[in-house]
C-alpha positions as a printed Julia matrix, in Angstrom:
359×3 Matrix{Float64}:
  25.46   -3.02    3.44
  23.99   -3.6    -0.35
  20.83   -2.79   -0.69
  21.16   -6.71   -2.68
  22.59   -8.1     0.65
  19.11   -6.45    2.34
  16.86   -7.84    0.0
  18.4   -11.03   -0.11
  18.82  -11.43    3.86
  16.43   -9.43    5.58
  13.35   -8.87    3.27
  11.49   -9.74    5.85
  12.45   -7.23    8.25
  10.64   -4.93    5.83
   7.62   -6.23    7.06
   8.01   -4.76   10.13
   8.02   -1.81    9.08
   4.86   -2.38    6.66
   2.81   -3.06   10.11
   4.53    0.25   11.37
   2.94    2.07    8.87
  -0.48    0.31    8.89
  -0.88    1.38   12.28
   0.03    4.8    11.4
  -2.5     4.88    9.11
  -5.44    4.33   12.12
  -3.22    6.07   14.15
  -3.82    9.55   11.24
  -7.64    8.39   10.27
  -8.63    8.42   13.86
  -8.84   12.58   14.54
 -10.91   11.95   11.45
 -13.17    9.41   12.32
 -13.23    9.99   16.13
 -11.85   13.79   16.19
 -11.78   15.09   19.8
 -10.94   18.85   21.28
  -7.67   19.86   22.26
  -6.02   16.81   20.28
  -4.32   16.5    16.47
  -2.37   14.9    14.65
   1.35   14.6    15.39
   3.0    14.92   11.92
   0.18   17.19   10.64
   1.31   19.34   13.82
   5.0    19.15   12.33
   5.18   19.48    8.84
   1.71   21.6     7.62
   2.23   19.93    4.43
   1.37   15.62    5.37
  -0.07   13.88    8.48
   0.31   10.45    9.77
  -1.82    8.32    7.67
  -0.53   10.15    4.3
   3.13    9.23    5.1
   2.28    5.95    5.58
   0.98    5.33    2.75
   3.79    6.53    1.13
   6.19    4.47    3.28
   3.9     1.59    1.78
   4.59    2.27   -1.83
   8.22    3.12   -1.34
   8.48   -0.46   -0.11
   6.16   -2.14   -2.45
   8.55   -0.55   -5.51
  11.45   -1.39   -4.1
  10.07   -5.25   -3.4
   7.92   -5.85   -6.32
  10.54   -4.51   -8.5
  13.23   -6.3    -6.93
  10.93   -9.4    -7.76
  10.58   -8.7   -11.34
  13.67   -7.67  -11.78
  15.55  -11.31  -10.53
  12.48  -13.78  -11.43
  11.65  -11.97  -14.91
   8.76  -14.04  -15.28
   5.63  -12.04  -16.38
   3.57  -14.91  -15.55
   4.61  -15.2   -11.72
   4.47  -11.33  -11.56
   0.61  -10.93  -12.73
  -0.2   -13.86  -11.18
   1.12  -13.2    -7.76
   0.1    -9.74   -7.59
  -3.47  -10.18   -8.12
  -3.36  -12.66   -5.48
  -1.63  -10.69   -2.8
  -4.11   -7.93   -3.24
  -7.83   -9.36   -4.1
  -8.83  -11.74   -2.1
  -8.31  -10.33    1.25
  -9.51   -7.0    -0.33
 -13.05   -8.69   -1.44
 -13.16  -10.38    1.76
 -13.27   -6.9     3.83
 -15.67   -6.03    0.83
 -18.48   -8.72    0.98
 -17.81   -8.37    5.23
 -18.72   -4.85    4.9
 -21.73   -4.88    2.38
 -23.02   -8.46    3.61
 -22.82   -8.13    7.73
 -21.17   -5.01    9.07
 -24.03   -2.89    6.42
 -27.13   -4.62    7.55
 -26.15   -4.36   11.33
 -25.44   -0.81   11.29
 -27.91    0.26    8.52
 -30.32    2.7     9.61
 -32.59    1.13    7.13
 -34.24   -2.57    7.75
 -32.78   -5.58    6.38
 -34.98   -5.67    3.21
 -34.69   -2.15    2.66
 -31.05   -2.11    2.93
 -30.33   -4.74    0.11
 -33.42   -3.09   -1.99
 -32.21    0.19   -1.84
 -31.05    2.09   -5.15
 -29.12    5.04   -3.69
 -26.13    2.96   -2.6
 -26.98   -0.08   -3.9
 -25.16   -3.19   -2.3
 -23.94   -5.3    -5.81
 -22.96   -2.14   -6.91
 -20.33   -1.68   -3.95
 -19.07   -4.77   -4.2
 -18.55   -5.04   -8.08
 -17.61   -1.65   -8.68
 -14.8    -2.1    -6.03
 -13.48   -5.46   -7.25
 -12.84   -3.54  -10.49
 -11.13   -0.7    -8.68
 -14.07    2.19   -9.6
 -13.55    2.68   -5.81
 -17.53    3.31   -3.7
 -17.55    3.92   -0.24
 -20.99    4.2     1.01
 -23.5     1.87    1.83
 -27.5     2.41    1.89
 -27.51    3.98    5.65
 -24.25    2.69    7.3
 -22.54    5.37    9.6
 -24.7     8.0     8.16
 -24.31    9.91   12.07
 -20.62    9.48   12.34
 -18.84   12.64   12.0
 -16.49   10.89    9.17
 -20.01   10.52    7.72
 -21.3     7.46    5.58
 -17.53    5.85    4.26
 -17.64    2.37    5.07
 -14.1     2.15    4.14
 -12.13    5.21    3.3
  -8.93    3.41    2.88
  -9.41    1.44   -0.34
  -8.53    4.52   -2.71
  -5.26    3.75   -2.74
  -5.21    0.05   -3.98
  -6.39    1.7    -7.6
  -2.96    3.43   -7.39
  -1.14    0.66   -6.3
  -2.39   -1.69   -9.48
  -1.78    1.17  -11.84
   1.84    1.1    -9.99
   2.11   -2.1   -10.97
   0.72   -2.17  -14.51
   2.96    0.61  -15.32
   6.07   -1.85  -13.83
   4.99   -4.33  -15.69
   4.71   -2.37  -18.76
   7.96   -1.26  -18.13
   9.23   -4.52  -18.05
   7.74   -5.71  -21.13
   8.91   -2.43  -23.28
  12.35   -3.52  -22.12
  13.18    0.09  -20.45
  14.63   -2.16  -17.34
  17.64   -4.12  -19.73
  19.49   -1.04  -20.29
  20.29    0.27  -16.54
  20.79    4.31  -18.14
  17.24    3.85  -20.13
  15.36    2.61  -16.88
  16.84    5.49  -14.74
  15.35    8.22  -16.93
  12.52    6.16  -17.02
  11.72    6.18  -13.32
  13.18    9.87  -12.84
  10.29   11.08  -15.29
   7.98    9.65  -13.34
  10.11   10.83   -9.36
   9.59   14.16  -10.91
   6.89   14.34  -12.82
   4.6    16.06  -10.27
   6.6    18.7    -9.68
   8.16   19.94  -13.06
   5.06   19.19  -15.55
   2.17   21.51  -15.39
  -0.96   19.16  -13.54
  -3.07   19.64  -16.29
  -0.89   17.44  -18.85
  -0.62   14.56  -16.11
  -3.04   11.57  -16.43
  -5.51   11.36  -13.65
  -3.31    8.52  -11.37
  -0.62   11.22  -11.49
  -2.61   13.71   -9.88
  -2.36   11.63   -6.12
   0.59   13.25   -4.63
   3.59   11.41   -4.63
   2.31    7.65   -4.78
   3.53    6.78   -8.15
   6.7     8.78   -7.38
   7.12    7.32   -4.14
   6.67    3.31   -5.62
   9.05    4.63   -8.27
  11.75    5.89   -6.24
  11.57    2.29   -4.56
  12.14    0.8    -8.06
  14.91    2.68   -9.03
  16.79    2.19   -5.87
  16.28   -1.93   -6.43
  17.65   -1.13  -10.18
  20.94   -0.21   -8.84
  20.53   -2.33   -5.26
  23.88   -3.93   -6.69
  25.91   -0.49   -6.17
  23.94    1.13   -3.69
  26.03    0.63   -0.57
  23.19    1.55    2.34
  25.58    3.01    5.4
  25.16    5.52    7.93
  26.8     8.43    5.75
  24.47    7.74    2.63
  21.99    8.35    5.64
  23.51   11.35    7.06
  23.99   13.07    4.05
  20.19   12.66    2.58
  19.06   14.58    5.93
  22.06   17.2     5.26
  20.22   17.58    2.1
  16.74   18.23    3.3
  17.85   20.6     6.16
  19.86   22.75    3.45
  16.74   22.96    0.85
  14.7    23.51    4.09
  13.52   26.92    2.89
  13.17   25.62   -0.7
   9.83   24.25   -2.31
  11.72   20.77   -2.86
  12.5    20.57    0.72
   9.47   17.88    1.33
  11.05   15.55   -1.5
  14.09   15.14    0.16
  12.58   14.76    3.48
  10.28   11.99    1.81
  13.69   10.82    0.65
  15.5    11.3     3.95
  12.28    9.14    5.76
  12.69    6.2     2.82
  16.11    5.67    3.29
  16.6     5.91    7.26
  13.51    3.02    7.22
  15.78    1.37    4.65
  18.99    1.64    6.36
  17.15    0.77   10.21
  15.52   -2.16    8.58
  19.21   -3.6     8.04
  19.83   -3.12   11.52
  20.88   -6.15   13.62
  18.29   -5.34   15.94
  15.71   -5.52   13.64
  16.56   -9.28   13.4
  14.9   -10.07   16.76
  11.58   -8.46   15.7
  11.67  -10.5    12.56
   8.78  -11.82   11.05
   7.65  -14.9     9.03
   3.98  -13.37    8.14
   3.32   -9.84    6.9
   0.0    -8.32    8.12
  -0.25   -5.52    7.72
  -1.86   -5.69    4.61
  -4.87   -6.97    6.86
  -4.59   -4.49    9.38
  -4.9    -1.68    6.65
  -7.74   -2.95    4.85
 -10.07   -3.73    8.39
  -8.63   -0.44    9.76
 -11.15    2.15    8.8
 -14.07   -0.41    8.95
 -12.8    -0.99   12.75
 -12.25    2.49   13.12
 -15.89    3.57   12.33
 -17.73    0.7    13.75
 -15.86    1.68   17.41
 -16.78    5.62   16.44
 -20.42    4.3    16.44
 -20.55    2.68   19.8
 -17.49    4.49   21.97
 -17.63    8.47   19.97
 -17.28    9.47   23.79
 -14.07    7.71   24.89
 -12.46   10.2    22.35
  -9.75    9.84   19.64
  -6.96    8.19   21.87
  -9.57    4.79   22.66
 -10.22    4.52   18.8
  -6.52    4.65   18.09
  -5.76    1.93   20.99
  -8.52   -0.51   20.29
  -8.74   -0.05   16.55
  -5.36   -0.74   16.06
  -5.17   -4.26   18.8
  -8.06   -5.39   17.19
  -6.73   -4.82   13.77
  -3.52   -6.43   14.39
  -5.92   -9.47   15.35
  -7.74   -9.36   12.34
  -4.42   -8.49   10.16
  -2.8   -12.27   11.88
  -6.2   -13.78   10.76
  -6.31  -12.26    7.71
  -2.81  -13.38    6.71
  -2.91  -17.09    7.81
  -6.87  -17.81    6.71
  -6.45  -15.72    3.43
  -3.89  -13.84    1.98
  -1.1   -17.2     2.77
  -3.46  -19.78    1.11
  -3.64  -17.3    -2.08
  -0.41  -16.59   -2.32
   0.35  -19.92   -2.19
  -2.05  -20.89   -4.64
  -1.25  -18.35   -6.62
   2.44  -19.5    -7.12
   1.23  -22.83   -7.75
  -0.97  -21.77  -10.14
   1.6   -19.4   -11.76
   4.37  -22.95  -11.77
   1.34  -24.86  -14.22
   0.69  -22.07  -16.39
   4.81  -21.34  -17.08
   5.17  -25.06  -17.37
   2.33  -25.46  -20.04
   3.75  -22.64  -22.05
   7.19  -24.48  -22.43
   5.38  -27.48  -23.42
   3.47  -25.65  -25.92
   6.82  -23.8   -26.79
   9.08  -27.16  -27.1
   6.52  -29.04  -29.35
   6.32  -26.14  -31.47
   9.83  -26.24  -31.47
  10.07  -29.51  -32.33
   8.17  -29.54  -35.12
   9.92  -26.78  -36.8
């Protein structure tokens, strides 16, 4: 199948796989945040090199660059783009913020309630503006201070700086016009793929720096540049796992096993049995955001049930809050958002024709 055919079909079936790896994600944090003798992480147990919750978060911006991309790519409307993406990522994110510095702090504060919101070592406004502008702070005056992931409130939001930069640097793309020529926007996105590996650290800007993020949303981009000649069967599969086990010994073995991982999700997301698990709501952007937050707060009252309990419960009662999350906040938005993005696109052509008109 066309990767167009998958996009056009099942996009949704993506979605799937997005919960997948939010649950990963408590599934890695959770020797972390609950850590327990005798018991580790699976992947980090495999490879040496990644564990759980770092692979899922690369799974995450594989798909967002091959969606968003995909997006831009057939709407070509800068408007929608901006528009929708802030949107999809800031309400629900300053939700779990003003939840976390406005009820979760106080109620597990070792400080008193006046104290709390008074106090100038991690002061409370300064969490929550500092985050909605992305200078990411995880502590709160006194909150999970004992814990032995000590004091982060939320140790998951780092990565939604990397994900806007991801998509100011699409969007920049767009605009510079690297994406008309097909040839131009391949080298484009390869410099960035390999970027990490072939130019020295030190002459990288600092969002480079996070391994493999921006080359991970950026090998998602380039395979929705060419999603009209990229024919997803089971040999394209076969032979990108030939390819890692023959560089096995080789120091660019884990890029083609990153590779190998983005393109069996791809190819099992096409799958007709991925049609009966087939969504209409995507969550897991909820179940991410509450999933440290959950994590910790169940660290704090259960440490002794050990890391298996905080995996189990934090991730059914993150699912909860990730169904909640989607149909109380992140729907409305987006929905609003296009709406809002239809008035502003329909004012410019007015102010375009008249122009227009009177030339």
């Amino acid at each position: 199948m066309l990767v167009q055919n998958l996009l056009r079909r099942n996009a949704n079936n993506l979605d799937v796989i997005r919960v997948v790896a939010a649950c990963m994600v408590i599934y890695g944090h959770a020797y972390s945040i609950a850590p327990e003798a005798g018991y580790s992480d699976f992947i980090q147990n495999l490879l040496g090199f990644d564990y759980t919750g770092s692979l899922a978060v690369k799974i995450f911006f594989f798909i967002s660059g091959l969606v968003v991309t995909n997006s831009l790519l057939v709407k070509k409307d800068i408007v929608s783009f901006a528009i929708s993406r802030f949107f999809r990522i800031w309400p629900a994110f300053m939700f779990v913020v003003l939840v976390s510095a406005l009820i979760i702090g106080p109620l597990y504060s070792t400080l008193g309630v006046v104290d709390y919101f008074k106090s100038s070592q991690f002061n409370v406004i300064d969490y929550i503006w500092s985050n909605f502008v992305l200078d990411i702070r995880y502590y709160l005056p006194g909150v999970f201070f004992d814990l032995p992931y000590e004091a982060a409130v939320n140790g998951s939001l780092w990565t939604l700086y990397y994900e806007v930069a991801a998509y100011l640097a699409l969007l920049l793309f767009f605009v510079l016009g690297i994406f008309r020529d097909r040839f131009v926007g391949t080298l484009a996105l390869l410099l960035v793929i390999t970027s990490l590996h072939f130019l020295q650290p030190d002459g990288l800007h600092p969002v480079m720096h996070q391994p493999l993020l921006m080359q991970s949303f950026a090998f998602g981009a380039l395979i929705a540049l060419y999603k009209d000649l990229f024919d997803l069967h089971f040999g394209v599969l076969a032979l990108s796992w030939l390819a890692y086990i023959v560089t096995k010994d080789l120091a660019l073995s884990k890029y083609f096993l990153y590779v190998s991982i983005f393109i069996t999700l791809l190819y099992v997301s096409g799958l007709r049995l991925m049609l009966l698990l087939k969504t209409r709501v995507d969550i897991s952007y909820g179940v991410y955001l509450w999933g440290f937050p959950v994590q910790q707060i169940l660290a704090h009252h259960f440490l002794d049930l050990g890391v298996h309990f905080n995996q189990m419960a934090g991730i059914l009662i993150c699912l909860l809050l990730g169904f909640l999350s989607w149909h109380l906040i992140e729907f409305r938005f987006i929905r609003y958002g296009s709406n809002l993005a239809k008035l502003i696109n329909e004012s410019l052509s007015r102010v375009s024709n008249s122009q227009s008109g009177r030339v």
